[in-house]
N, C-alpha and C positions, 0 to 999 in steps of 0.2 A: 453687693458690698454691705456688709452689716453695720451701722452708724454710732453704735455704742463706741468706735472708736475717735468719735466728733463728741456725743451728746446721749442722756437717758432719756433727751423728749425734745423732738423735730417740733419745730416751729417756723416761721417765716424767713426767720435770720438763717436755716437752714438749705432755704429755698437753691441759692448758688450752688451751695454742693449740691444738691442733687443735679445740675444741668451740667457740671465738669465732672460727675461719675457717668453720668449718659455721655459725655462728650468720648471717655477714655474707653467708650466700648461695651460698657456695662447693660443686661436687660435688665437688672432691677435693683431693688434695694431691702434692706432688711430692717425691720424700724422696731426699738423698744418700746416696751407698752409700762410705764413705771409709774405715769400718773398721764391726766386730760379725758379726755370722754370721747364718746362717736362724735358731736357734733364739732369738737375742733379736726378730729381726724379725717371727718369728712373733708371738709379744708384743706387737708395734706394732701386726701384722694385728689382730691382737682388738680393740685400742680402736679402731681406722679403720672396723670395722665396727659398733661401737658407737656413733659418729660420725657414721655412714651418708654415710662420704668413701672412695671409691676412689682410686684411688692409681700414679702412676704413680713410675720410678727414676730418677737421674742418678749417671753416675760418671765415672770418670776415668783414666787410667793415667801413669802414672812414669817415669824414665827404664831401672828397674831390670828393667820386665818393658812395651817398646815394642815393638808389633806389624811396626815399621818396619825395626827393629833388623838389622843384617847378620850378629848374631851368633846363632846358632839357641837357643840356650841362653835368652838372653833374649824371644825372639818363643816360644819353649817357656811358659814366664815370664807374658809376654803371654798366651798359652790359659787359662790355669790362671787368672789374676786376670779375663780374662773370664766365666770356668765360677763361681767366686766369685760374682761382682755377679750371674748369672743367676739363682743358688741361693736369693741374697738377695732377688732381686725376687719370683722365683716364692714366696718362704716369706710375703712381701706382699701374695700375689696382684696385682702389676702388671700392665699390660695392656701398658706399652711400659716398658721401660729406652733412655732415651738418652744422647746427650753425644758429649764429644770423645773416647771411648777409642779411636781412631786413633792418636796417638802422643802424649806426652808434651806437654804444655805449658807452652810459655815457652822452650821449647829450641829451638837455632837452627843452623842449619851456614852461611846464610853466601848460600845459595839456595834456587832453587826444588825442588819433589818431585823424585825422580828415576825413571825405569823401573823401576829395581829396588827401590825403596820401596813403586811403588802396588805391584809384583806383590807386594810381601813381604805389607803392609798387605792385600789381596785375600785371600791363602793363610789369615790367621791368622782376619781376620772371618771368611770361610766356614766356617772351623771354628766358632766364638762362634753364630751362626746357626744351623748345627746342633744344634747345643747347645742351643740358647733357642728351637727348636721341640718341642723335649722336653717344654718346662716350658709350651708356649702363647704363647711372650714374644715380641713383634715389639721389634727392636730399631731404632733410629733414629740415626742416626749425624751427628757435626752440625759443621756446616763451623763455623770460627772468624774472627776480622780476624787481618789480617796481623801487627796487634803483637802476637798472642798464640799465633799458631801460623803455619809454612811450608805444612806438607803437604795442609790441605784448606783453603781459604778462598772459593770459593766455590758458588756456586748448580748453575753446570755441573760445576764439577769434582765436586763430591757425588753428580749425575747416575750422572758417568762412574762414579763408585766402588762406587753400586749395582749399575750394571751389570755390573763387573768380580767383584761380591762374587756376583752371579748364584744368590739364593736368594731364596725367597718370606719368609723372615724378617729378613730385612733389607733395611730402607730410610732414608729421609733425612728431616730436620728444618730447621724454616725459623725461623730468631731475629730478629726485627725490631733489634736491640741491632748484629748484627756485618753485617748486611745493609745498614744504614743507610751503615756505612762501606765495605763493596765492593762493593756492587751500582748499577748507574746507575739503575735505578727499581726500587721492588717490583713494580707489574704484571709486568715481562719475569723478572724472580726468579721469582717465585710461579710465571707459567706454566711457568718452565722445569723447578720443580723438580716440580710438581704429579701427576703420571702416577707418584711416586713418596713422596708426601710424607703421613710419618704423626704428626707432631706439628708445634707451633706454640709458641715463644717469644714471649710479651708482655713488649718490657723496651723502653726509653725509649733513647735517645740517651746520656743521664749515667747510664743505670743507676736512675736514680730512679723515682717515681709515675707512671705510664702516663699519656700526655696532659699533663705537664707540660714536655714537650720539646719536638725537631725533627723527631720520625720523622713520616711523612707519611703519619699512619693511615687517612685516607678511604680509598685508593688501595689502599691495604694489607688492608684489612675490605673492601672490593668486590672487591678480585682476589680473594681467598680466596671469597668468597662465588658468584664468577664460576664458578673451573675447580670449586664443589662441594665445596672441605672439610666435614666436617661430625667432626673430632676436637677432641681439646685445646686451649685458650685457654690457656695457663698461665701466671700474672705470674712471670717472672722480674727478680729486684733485686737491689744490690747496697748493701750499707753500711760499716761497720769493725767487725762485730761477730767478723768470724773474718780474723783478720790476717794469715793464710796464704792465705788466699782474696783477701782486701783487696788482699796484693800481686802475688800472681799475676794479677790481672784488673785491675792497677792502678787502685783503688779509693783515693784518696789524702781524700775527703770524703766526706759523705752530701749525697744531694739527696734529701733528704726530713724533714720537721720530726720522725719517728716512722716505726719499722715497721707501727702502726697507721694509720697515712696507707696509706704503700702499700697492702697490702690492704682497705682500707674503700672509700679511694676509688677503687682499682683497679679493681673486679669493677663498680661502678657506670657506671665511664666505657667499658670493654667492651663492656657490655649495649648502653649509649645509642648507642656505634659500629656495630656488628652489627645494629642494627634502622635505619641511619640508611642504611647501605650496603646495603640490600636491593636486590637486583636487580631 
């Protein structure tokens, strides 16, 4: 269960939830890396193992330090807030950190990527990669829709970007939420990205309770189940509890009667998916 739908930075006060998401069946949890250091996250690690929830990370990058950036200073910028999040996940013991830290989100020039972006974008993840094979960490890097980012938006392109990134620690992520809107089916998604693909987004259409939408999960649970995943389910949701997140992913309502909607009846409609799409 990804936590962004509580909070951008787990703390004590978050403590409870994590033993009523263990409680509802859950093995782990998914924690934003937005500010704090290894040494409070170490802290966190103790009670997720108290918990008996492993844990994977999401983060993010800025405009002030984008990997994309023509200006070296900043793609400098970009390593260093990479080497951060890695620090912070390995002090979690995560097993994947993903997300969009590719380039900034929400910012726009106007078109599409350019040569000199992927190549910028390549240079800096191969570095982050290196880095985050130090610590164990496969990173997963994860295409977005077009209203909320230029530079990766989809399934091949993400492909391409692995392969450009050309390191065994890094690979790509598939989100049923941004897929719904650029992909023409998930079967052809899924195969495409699959020979690369180390985590998995559960998020709905509106961002709300899995299974209370449009996404077309049979299709979605049997392709996965087809090329072999056997990682991460993670619900990712969205509501107005973090108003900086709210507007960046333009989150304008909830579609959910409660956060305890989402995760109760989340992990149930999952399960009943995944045994329904057996091959």
């Amino acid at each position: 269960m990804n936590l962004l739908l509580w909070t951008g930075h787990v703390t004590e006060e978050h403590y409870p939830l994590l033993a009523k998401i263990k409680a509802a069946g859950y093995d782990g949890v998914e924690l934003p890396l937005f500010e704090g250091d290894p040494s409070h996250f170490k802290k966190v690690k103790t009670e997720l193992d108290k918990q008996g929830l492993k844990c994977t990370t999401v983060t993010v990058v800025n405009p002030e330090h984008s990997p994309i950036s023509p200006d070296a200073s900043i793609r400098k910028a970009a390593h260093e807030r990479h080497k951060w999040a890695i620090d912070c996940s390995a002090a979690l013991g995560a097993e994947t950190m993903l997300g969009p830290f590719h380039s900034p989100l929400g910012v726009f020039t106007g078109d599409g990527p350019t040569a000199d972006e992927k190549k910028r974008a390549a240079e800096v993840l191969r570095q982050a990669a290196e880095y985050a094979k130090q610590a164990n960490l496969m990173l997963a890097i994860e295409y977005l829709n077009r209203f909320e980012c230029y530079f990766l938006t989809t399934a091949a392109d993400a492909v391409a970007l692995v392969k450009s990134v050309d390191h065994p620690n890094f690979r790509t992520m598939y989100d049923t939420f941004h897929a719904n809107i650029e992909e023409v089916r998930p079967s052809t998604a899924i195969r495409t990205i699959s020979p690369v693909l180390a985590h998995v987004h559960i998020s709905e259409n509106n961002r709300g309770t899995p299974g209370t939408g449009q996404v077309n999960w049979f299709e979605t649970f049997r392709s996965l189940r087809e090329v072999g995943y056997d990682g991460w389910l993670t619900i990712e949701a969205f509501g107005r509890a973090l108003p900086a997140l709210a507007a960046a992913t333009r989150v304008w309502r909830d579609f959910f009667p409660s956060p305890d909607h989402v995760y109760t009846e989340g992990i149930g409609f999952i399960q009943s998916m995944w045994k329904l799409a057996k091959v």
